[in-house]
C-alpha positions as CSV (number, residue, x, y, z in Angstrom):
1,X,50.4,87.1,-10.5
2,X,52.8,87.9,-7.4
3,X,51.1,86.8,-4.3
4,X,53.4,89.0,-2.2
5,X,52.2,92.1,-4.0
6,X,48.6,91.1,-2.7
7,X,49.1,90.4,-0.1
8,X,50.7,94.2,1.2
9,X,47.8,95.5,-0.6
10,X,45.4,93.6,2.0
11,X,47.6,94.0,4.9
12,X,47.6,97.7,4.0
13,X,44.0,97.6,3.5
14,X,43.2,96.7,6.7
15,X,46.0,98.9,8.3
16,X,43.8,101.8,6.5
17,X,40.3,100.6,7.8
18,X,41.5,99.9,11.4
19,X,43.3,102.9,11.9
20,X,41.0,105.8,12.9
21,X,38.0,103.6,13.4
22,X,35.6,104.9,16.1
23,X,34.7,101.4,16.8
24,X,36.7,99.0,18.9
25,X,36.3,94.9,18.2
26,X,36.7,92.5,21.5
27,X,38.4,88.9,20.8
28,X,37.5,87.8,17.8
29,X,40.9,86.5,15.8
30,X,39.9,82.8,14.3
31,X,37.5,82.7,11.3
32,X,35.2,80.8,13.5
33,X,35.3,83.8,16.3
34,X,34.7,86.6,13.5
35,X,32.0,84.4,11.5
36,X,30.2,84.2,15.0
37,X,30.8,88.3,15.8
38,X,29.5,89.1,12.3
39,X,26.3,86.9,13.2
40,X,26.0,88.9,16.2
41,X,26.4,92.3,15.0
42,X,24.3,91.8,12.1
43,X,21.3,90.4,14.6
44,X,21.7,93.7,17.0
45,X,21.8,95.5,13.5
46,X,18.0,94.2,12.7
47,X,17.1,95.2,16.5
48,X,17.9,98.8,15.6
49,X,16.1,98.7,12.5
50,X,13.0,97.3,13.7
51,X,13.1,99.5,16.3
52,X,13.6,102.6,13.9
53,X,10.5,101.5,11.7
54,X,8.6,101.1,14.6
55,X,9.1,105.2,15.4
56,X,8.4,105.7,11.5
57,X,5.0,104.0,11.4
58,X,3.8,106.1,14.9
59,X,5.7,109.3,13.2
60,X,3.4,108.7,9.7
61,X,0.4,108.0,11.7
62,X,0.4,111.5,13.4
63,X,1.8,113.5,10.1
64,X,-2.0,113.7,8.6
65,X,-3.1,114.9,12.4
66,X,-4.2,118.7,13.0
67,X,-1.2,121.3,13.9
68,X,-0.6,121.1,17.9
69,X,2.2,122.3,19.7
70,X,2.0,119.0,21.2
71,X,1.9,117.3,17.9
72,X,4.9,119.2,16.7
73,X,7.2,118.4,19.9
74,X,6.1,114.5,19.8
75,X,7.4,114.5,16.2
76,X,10.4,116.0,17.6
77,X,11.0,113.5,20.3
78,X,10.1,110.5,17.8
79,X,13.2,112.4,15.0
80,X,15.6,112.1,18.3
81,X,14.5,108.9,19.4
82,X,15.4,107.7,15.4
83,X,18.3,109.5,15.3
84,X,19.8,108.2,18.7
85,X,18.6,104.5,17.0
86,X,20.0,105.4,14.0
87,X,23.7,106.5,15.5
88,X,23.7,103.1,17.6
89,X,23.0,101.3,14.2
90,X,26.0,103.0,12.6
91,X,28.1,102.2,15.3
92,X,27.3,98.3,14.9
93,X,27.2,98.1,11.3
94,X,30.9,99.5,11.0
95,X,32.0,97.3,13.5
96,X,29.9,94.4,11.6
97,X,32.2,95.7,8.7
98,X,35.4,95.7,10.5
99,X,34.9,91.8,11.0
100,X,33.7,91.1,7.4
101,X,37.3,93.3,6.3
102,X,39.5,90.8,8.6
103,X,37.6,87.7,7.8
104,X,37.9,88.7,3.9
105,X,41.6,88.8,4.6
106,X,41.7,85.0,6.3
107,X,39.8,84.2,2.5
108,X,42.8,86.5,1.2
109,X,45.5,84.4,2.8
110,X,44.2,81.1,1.7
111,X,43.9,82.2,-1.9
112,X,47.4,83.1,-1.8
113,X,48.7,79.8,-0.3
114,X,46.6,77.9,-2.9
115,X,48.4,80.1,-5.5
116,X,51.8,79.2,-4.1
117,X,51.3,76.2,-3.8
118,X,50.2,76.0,-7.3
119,X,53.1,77.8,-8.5
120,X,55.6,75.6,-6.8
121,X,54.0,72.7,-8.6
122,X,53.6,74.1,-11.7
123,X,57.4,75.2,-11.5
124,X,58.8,71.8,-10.4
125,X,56.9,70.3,-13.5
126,X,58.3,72.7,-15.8
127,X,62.2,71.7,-14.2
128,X,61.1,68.0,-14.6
129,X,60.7,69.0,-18.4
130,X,64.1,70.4,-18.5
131,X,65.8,67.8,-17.2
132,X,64.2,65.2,-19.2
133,X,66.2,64.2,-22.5
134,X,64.1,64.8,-25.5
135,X,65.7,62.1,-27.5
136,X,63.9,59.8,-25.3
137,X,60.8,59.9,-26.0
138,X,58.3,57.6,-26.7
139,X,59.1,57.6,-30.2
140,X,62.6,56.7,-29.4
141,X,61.3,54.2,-27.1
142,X,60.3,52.2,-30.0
143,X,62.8,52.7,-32.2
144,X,65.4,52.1,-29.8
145,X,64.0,48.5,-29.3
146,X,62.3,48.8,-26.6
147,X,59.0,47.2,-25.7
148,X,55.6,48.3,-27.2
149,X,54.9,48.0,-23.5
150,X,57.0,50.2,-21.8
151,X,56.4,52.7,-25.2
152,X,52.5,52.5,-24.0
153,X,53.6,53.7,-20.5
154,X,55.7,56.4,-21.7
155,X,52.6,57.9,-24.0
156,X,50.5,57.4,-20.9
157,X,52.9,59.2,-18.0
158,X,53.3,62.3,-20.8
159,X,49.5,62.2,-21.3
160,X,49.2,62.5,-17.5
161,X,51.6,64.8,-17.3
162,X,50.1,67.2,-19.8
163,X,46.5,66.5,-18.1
164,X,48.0,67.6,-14.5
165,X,50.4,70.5,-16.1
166,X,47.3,71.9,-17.7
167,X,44.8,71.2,-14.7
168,X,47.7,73.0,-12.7
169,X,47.3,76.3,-15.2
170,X,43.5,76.2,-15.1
171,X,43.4,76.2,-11.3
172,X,45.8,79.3,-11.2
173,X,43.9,80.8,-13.5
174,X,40.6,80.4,-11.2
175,X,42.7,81.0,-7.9
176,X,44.1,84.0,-8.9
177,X,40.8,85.8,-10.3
178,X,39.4,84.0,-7.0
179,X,42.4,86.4,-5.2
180,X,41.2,89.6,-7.5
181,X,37.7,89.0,-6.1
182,X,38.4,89.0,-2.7
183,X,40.6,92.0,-2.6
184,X,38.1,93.9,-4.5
185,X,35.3,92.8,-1.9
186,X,37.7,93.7,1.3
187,X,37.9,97.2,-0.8
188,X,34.0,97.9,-1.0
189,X,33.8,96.6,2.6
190,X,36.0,99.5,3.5
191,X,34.4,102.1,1.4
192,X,31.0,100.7,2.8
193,X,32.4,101.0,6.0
194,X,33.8,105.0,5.3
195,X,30.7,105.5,4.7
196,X,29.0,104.6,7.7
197,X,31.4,106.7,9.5
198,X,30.1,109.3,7.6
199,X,26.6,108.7,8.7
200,X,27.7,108.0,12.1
201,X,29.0,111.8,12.4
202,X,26.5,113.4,10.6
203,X,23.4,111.3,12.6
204,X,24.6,113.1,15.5
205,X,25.3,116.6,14.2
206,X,21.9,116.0,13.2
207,X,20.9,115.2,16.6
208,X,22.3,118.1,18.3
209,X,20.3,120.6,15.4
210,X,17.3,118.8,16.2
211,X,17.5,119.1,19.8
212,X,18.9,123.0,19.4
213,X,15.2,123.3,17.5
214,X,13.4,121.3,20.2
215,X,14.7,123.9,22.8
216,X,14.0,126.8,20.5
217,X,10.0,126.1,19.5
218,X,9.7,125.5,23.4
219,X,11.5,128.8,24.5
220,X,9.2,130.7,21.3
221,X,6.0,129.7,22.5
222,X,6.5,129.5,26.0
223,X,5.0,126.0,25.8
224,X,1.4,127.3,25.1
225,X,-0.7,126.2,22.6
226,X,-2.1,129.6,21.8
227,X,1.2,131.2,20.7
228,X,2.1,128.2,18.6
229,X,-1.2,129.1,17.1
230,X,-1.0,132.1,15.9
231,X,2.5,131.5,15.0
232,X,1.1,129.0,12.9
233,X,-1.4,131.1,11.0
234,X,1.2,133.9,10.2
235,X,3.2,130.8,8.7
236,X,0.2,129.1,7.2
237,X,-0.5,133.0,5.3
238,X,3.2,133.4,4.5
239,X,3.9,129.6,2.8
240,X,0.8,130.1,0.4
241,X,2.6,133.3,-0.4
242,X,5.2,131.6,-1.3
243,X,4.0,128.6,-2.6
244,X,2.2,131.2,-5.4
245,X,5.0,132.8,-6.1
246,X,7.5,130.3,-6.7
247,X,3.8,128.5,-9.2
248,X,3.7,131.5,-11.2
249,X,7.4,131.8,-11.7
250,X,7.6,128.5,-12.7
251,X,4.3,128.2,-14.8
252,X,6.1,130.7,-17.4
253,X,8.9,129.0,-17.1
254,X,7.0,125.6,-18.0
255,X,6.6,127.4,-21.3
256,X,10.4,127.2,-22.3
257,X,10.9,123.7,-22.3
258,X,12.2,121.8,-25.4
259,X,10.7,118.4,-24.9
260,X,12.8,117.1,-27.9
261,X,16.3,118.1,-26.0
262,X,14.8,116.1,-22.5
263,X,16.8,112.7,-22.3
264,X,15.0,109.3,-22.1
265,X,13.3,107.2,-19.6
266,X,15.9,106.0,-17.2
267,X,18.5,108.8,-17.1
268,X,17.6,109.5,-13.1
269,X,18.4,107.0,-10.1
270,X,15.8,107.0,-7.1
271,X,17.5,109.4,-5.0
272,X,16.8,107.9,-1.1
273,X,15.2,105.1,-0.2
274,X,11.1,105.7,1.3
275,X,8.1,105.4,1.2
276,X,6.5,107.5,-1.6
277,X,3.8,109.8,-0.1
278,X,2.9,112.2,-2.5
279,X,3.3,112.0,-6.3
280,X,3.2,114.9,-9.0
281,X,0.6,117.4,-10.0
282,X,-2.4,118.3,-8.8
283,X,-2.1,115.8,-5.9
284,X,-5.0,115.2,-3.4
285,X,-2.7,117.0,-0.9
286,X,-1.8,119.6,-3.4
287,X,-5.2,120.5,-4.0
288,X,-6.3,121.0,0.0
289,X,-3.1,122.6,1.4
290,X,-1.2,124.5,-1.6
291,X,-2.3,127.8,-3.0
292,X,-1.0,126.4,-6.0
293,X,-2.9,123.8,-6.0
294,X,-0.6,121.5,-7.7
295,X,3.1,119.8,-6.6
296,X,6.4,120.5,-8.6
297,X,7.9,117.5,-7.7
298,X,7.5,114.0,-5.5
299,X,7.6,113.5,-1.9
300,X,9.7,110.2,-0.7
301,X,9.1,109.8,3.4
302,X,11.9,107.9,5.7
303,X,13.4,108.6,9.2
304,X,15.3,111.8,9.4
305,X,19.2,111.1,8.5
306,X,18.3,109.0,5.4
307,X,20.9,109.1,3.4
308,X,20.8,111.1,0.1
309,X,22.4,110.2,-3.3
310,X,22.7,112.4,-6.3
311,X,20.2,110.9,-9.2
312,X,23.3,111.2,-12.1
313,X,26.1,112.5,-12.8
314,X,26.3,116.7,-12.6
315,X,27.7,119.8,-10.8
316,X,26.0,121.3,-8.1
317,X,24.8,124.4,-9.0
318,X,22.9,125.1,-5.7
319,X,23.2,125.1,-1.7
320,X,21.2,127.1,1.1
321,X,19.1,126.7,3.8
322,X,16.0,128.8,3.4
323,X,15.0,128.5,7.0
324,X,17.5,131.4,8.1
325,X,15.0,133.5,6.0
326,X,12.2,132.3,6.3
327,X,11.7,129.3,8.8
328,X,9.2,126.4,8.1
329,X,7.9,128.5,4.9
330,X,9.7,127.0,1.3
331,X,12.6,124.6,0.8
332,X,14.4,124.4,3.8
333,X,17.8,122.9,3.1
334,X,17.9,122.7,-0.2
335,X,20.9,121.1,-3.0
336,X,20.5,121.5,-6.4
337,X,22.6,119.4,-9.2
338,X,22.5,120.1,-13.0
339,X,23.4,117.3,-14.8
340,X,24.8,116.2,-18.1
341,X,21.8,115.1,-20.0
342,X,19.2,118.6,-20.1
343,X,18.1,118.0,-16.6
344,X,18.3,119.7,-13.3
345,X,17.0,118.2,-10.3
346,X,16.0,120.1,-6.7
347,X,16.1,117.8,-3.1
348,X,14.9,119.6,-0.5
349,X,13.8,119.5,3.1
350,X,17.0,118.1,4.3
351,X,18.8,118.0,7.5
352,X,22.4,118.2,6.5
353,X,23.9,119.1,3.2
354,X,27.4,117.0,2.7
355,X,28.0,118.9,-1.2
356,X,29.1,122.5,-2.0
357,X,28.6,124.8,-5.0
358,X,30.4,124.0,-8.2
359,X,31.3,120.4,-6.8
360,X,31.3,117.5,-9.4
361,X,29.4,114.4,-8.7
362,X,28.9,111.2,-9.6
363,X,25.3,109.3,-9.8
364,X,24.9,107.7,-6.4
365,X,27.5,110.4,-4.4
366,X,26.0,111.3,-1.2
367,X,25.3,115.0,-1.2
368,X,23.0,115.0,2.2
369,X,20.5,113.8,4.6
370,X,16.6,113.4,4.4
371,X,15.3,115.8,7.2
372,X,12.4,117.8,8.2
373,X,13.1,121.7,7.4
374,X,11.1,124.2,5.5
375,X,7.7,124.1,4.9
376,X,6.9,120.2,5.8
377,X,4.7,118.5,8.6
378,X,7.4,114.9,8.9
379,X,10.5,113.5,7.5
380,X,10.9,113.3,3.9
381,X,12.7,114.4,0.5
382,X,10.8,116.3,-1.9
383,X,12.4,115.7,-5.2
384,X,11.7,118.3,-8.3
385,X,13.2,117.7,-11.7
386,X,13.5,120.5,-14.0
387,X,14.3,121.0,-18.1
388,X,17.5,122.2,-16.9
389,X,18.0,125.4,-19.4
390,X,14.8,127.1,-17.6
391,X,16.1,126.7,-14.3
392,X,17.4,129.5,-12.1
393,X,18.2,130.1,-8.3
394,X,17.5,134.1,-8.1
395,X,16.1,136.3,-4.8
396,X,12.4,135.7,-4.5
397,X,10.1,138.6,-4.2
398,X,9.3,137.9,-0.7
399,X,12.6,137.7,0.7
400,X,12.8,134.1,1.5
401,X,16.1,134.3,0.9
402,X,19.0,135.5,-1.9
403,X,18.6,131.7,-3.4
404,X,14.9,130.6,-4.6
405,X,15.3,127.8,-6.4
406,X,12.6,127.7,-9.7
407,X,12.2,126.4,-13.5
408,X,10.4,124.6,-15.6
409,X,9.4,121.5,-14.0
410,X,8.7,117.9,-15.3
411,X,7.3,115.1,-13.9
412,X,10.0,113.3,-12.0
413,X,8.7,109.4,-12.9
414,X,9.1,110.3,-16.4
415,X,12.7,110.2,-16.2
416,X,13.8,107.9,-12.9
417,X,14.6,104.6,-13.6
418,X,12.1,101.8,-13.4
């Protein structure tokens, strides 16, 4: 394996991840000084998150509280509080990950100098071969007259010899996949690090929509609680609408699904990471605050900006954002992905979509970020999986929109992995 060639991939690695970056890193060069920045930014990075549950646990708390104007600007202030957390989190963890990258490449140099160095050895033995005359031997030794003792030694230096020779191969076997491991780690340190750029931008495009709705409820009900009121009741009228509409649309459609052409247990990934609040069916919740009574899919909770990952391999067959039709009363933003395997699957309620119509995409892609629009009272993803030849996205009846997103639904847990 040429060293050199690994080498100018890790120097151009690192070329790649420093260049752009929107962090800066102060005066650590040595392994010890980067080992000891790493410790530090990871120990800021468990601040943050601390700090960002903390928010959570007061944000769930107050979701199961009555309807206030109040109530409703407190959870706004908690989603910007998170999000500002949440963008100073991003921020250290790339920089955390800038570190790692040049501290991978210190383990990348020494690799490489125990492979030379290997290699120098191992080629100075093989010219030691060459220049050695075959005809003597330790056979020739013997026959040549001389001593059973000096034969002995002879056997035992080429024994040696052949020990260290292939010890010498072994080791350059192991340094070299050593090297491969290394590189390989510097390049999902990068990735891992693109991504948190990612988040980094979109936590605080995030922020400014969240703040832009902030100013809007305020300027809409004048800050009284009376006009949020009623506001609230025409909503409360208009999202059972809704809610039955999109239940008897997909009650028929319920009827067309071909259980035998569903794939296994295990075929779906755990879109975002949460706390599961409400499960599928008729649900407790379902049964006091849907007209329907029941709940098409699963509801995973986590601070708004969660990151969102598409549950396998599909297209994307869907993107809108319902609120610009009908605000707080259905899906909100919505993405939906059909995949390969009979299923369709629906997240909804996000902040930011990062996927567009007709894109392909991997299991585990980002395609957005958990948020609060559409009809729902805190963070969280809901997550509907459907028999994916009985799903449509069509107009809905009650102009919510040219894209209502409905099928014939199945119950998500039946098909995520366990």
């Amino acid at each position: 394996m040429d060293s050199a060639k690994y080498k100018g991939i890790a120097l151009l690695l690192i070329a790649i991840v420093m260049a752009g970056s929107f962090v800066t890193t102060y005066g650590a060069e040595t392994p010890e000084e980067l080992k000891a920045a790493i410790e530090k930014k990871r120990q800021e990075e468990q601040v943050l998150d601390t700090q960002i549950k903390a928010v959570q646990s007061v944000l769930e708390t107050t979701a199961g509280e009555k309807q206030t104007l109040q109530r409703e600007l407190n959870q706004i202030t908690g989603n910007v509080k998170q999000l500002d957390l949440g963008i100073k989190q991003s921020k250290i963890v790339a920089e955390k990950l800038t570190y790692e990258i040049k501290d991978t490449q210190y383990t990348i140099e020494e690799s490489e100098e125990r492979i030379a160095l290997r290699k120098v050895e191992i080629s100075e033995m093989l010219r030691q071969v060459q220049r050695k005359d075959t005809s003597e031997g330790p056979l020739m030794a013997i026959l040549s007259g001389k001593s059973l003792t000096d034969a002995v030694g002879e056997i035992q230096a080429l024994i040696e010899f052949q020990d260290k020779f292939a010890r010498d191969i072994r080791e350059l076997q192991d340094y070299t996949i050593e090297l491969d491991g290394h590189i390989k780690t510097a390049e999902e340190k990068k990735r891992a690090k693109e991504l948190e750029t990612e988040k980094y931008e979109s936590k605080k495009i995030i922020l400014d929509e969240t703040k832009k709705y902030q100013q809007q409820l305020l300027t809409q009900t004048k800050n009284k609680e009376q006009i949020y009121q009623n506001s609230l009741a025409e909503l409360k009228k208009r999202q059972d609408e809704i809610d039955a509409e999109i239940a008897r649309l997909e009650a028929a459609a319920r009827k067309d699904i071909n259980v035998s052409a569903l794939p296994s247990s295990g075929a779906l990934m755990m879109p975002a990471q949460g706390k599961l609040t409400q499960g599928y069916g008729s649900t407790p919740f379902a049964l006091r605050n849907y007209a329907s009574r029941r709940h098409n899919g699963i509801d995973i909770a986590a601070p708004i900006g969660t990151p969102i990952y598409a549950a396998a391999d599909g297209r994307v067959v869907g993107v809108a954002d319902q609120d610009l039709y009908c605000r707080k009363g259905a899906y909100g933003k919505f993405v939906a992905i059909t995949h390969y395997n009979g299923l369709t699957t629906l997240y909804a309620h996000l902040s930011l979509w990062k996927v567009h119509e007709g894109q392909e995409v991997k299991q585990g892609d980002l395609i957005g970020y958990m948020g609060n629009t559409g009809f729902s009272t805190g963070s969280h993803l809901h997550f509907t999986v459907y028999a994916a030849p009985t799903f449509k996205i069509a107009p809905a009846a009650l102009s919510c929109g040219p894209k209502m997103p409905f099928g014939g639904d199945v119950n998500p847990f039946d098909y995520l992995a366990k």
